[in-house]
C-alpha positions in Angstrom: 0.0 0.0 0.0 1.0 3.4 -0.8 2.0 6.1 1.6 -0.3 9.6 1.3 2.3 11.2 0.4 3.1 9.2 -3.0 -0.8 8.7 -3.6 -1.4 13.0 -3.5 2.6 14.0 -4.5 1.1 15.3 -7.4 -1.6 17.8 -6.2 -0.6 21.4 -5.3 0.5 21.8 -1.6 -0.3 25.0 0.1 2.2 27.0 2.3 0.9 24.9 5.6 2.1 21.8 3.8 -1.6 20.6 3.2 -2.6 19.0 -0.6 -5.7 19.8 -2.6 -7.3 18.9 -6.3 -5.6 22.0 -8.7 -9.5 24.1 -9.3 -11.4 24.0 -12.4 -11.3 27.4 -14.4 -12.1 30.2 -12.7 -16.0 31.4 -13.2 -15.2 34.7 -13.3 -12.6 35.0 -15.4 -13.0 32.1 -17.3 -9.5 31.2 -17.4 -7.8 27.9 -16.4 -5.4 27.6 -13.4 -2.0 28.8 -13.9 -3.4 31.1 -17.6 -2.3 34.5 -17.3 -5.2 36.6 -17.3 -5.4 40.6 -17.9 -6.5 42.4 -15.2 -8.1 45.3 -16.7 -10.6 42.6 -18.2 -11.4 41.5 -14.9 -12.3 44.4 -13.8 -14.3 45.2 -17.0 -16.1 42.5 -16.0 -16.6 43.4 -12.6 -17.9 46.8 -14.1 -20.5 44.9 -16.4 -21.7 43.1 -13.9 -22.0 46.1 -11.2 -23.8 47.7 -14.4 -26.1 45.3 -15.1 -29.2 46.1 -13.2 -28.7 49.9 -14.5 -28.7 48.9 -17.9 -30.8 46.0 -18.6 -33.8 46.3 -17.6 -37.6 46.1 -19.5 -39.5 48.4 -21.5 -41.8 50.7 -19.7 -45.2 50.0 -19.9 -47.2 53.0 -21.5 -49.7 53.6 -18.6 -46.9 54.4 -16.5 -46.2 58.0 -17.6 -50.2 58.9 -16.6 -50.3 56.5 -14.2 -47.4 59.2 -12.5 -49.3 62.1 -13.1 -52.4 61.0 -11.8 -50.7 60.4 -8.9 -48.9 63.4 -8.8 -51.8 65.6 -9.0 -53.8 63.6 -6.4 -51.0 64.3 -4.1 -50.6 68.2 -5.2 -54.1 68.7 -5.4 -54.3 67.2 -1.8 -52.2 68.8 -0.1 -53.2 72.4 -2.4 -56.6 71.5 -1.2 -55.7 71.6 2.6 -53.6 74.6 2.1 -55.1 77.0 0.1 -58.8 75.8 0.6 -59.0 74.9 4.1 -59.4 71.2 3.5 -60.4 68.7 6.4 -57.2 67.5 7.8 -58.5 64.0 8.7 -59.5 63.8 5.0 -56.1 65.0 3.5 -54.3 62.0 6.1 -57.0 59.2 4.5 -56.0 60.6 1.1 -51.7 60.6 1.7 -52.4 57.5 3.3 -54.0 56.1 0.6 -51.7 57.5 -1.9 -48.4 56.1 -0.1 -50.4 52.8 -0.2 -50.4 52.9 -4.0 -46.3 53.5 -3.7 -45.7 50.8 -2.2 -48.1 48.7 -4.4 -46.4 50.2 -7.3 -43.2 49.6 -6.0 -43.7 45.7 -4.9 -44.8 45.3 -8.8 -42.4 47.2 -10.2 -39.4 45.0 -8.0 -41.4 41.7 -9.4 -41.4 43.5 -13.2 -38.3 44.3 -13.2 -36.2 41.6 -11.2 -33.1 43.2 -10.0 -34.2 47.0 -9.6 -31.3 49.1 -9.1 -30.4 51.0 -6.1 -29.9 54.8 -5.4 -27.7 53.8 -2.5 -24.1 52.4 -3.4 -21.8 52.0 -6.6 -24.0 53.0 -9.9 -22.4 54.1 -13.4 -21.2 57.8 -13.8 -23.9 57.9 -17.0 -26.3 56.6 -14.8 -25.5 58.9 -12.3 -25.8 62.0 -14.1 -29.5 60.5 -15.1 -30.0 60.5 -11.7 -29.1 63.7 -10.7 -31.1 65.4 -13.9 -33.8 63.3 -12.7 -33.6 65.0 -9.1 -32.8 68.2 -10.2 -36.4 68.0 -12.7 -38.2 67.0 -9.5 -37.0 70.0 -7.1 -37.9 72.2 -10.6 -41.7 70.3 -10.8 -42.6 71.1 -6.9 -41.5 74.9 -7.0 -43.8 74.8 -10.5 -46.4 73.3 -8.5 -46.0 75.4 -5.8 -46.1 78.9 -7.7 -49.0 77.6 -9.5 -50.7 77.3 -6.2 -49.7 80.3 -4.9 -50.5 82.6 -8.2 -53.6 80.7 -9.6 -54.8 78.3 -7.2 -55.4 74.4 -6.1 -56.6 73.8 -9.7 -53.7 75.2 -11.1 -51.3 73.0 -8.9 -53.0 69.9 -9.7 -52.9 70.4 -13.5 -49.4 71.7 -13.4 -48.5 68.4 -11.3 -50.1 66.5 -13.7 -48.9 68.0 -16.8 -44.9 68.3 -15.4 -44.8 64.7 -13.7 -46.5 62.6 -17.0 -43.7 65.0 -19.1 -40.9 65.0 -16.6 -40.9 61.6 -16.2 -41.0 61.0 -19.8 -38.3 63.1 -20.4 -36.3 61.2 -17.9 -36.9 57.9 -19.2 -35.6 59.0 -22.1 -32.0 60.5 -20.5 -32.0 57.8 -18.6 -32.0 54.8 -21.9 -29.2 57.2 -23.5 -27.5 56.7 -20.3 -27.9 53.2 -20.5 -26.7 52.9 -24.1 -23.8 55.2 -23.1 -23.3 53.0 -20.1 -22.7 49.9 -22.3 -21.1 51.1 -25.3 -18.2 52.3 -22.4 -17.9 48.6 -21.1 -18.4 46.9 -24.1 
C-alpha cells in the first residue's frame, strides 16, 4: 500500500504543507489555473456586472407616464386642497395614506417586473448617475412649479401643473435615462 504522500505527491501543496485537487477554471474569469489573465478585463467584467441592473432592464409600460401624473396631481391637489382651501385634515391623512399605499403597491410590482431593480444607495455608473441627478434636479424644478402655480392661480392650477410636469418629466427622464444606459454599455463593451 502506498503512503499519502506518494498517492497525492502530485496535487498542489499549500504553504501549511496541506494538498488539494488543482480548481477547475475560474468562473469569473474564465481562465484555467496557472493562464495568465489581464486584469483590466477582470475588472471590466466586474464593471459589467455592477452595471447590469442599471442597464438591462424592461421596457416601460405606457400607462406608467399617466399612471405618474395622476398620482402626482392627487397628491398636489391634496395637499393644495388643505392649504389653500381649508381642506379637512382627517381627509387629507385618508387621502396621503392612501396615496403612499399605491407606492408601495407600485413599488412591490415594479421590484417583481423588473427583477433586480437598481439601487440609489451604493456604486452606480457615472452615466447613470448624471441621469439621476437630472432626474432629481427636474423634481426640485416640478414642486417649485407646482407650488407657484398654487400660490398665483390656485389648487386647480397645482394639480394640473403636477399633472402635466410629472406625465412629461418623467417621460423626459426615461428618455436620458436609456441614453445613459446605451452610453453605459457602449463604455464597457
Amino acid at each position: 500500500m502506498e503512503s499519502n504522500d506518494e498517492q497525492f505527491s502530485d496535487l498542489p501543496v499549500t504553504p501549511s504543507g496541506a494538498t488539494h485537487r488543482t480548481p477547475a477554471a475560474d468562473p469569473l474569469t474564465q481562465a484555467g489555473p496557472g493562464t495568465p489573465t489581464d486584469p483590466r478585463q477582470q475588472l471590466r467584467e466586474l464593471e459589467r456586472a455592477e452595471a447590469a441592473p442599471y442597464v438591462d432592464y424592461p421596457p416601460t409600460p405606457w400607462w406608467n407616464y399617466p399612471a405618474v401624473g395622476f398620482w402626482t396631481a392627487a397628491y398636489a391637489g391634496t395637499f393644495a386642497w388643505w392649504t389653500l382651501a381649508d381642506g379637512n385634515p382627517i381627509v387629507v391623512c385618508a387621502v396621503m395614506i392612501g396615496l403612499s399605499a399605491l407606492v408601495g403597491a407600485y413599488m412591490g410590482w415594479y421590484q417583481r417586473y423588473h427583477g433586480a431593480p437598481p439601487s440609489l444607495r451604493g456604486r452606480k455608473p457615472r452615466e447613470i448617475r448624471r441621469a439621476y441627478a437630472q432626474y432629481f434636479v427636474g423634481v426640485l424644478v416640478l414642486v417649485g412649479l407646482i407650488v407657484l402655480a398654487g400660490w398665483l392661480l390656485g389648487a386647480v392650477a397645482a394639480t394640473v401643473t403636477a399633472f402635466l410636469g410629472a406625465m412629461g418629466g418623467f417621460w423626459i427622464y426615461e428618455r436620458a435615462y436609456a441614453r445613459a444606459a446605451a452610453a453605459t454599455k457602449a463604455r464597457l463593451a
